[in-house]
N, C-alpha and C positions, 0 to 999 in steps of 0.2 A: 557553954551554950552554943557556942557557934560552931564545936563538932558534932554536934545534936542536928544542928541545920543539914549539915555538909551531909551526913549518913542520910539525910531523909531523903537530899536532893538526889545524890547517890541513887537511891532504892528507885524512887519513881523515875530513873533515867532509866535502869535495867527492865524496871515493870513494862514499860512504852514500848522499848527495841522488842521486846520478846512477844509471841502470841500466845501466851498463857491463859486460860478461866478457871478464877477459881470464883466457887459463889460457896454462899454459906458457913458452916463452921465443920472446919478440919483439922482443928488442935483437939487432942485430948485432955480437957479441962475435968478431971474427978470422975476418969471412967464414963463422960456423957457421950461422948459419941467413937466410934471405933471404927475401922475402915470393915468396910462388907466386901469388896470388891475390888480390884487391880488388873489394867488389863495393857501389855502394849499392843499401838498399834501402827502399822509402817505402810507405807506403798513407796515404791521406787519412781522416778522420774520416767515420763517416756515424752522425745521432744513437741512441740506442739501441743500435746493434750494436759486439760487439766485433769487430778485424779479427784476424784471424790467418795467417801464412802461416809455409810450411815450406821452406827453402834447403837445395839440397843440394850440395856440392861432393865430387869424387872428383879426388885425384891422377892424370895419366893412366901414371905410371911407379909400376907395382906394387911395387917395391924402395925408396921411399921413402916416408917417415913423415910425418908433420904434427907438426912440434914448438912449436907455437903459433898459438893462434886471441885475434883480440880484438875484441869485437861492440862497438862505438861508440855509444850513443847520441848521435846528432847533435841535437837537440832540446830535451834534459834532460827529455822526457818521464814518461807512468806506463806506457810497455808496459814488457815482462818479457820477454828475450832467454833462452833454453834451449838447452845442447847437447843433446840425444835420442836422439842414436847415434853411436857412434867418436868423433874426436877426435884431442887427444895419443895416441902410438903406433900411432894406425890409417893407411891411404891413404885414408880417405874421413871427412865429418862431416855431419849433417844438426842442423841448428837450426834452433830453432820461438821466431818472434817473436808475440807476442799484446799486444796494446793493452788497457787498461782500457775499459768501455763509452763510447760517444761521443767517441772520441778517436783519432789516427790514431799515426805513427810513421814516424821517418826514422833509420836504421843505415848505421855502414859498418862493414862487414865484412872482415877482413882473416884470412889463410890465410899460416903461414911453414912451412918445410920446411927 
């Protein structure tokens, strides 16, 4: 029982340090949901400024949903990954990545339906 502890406390030590989002369901449990989409994404550091950019992804099949997104930090960096519009339940998502000042970022982005 108490390596059941150790491994959980474990996990949510790594979850905190990293800036990961994942929402919704991203396991494939019997074929219910598959990935639609995968995308990286990077900006390099330039001193002083912070970088920011905005992704936008849209299902092209109106009748279906987005039941899971999970933005990757690949890096273990300090930017700060945002969903900003739609998401879970919607056909479309726009997420906003922003770096800490002087510093860049590398995500992967992954989209299931």
């Amino acid at each position: 029982m108490s390596l059941k502890v150790l491994i959980l406390v474990s996990a949510l030590i790594v979850i905190v340090n990293c800036k990961s989002v994942i929402v919704g369901q991203i396991l494939d449990h019997n074929n219910f949901v598959r990935k639609v989409h995968e995308r990286t994404v990077e900006a390099n550091a330039i001193p002083l400024f912070k970088r920011e950019e905005e992704v936008q992804f849209e299902y092209p099949i109106a009748d279906q949903k987005i039941k899971g997104i999970a933005i990757k930090d690949l890096e273990n960096g300090l930017a700060e990954p945002s969903i900003t519009r739609g998401g879970i339940g919607f056909s479309f998502v726009n997420i906003k990545l922003k770096s800490e000042r002087g510093s860049g970022y590398k995500f992967l982005i992954e989209i299931y339906a």
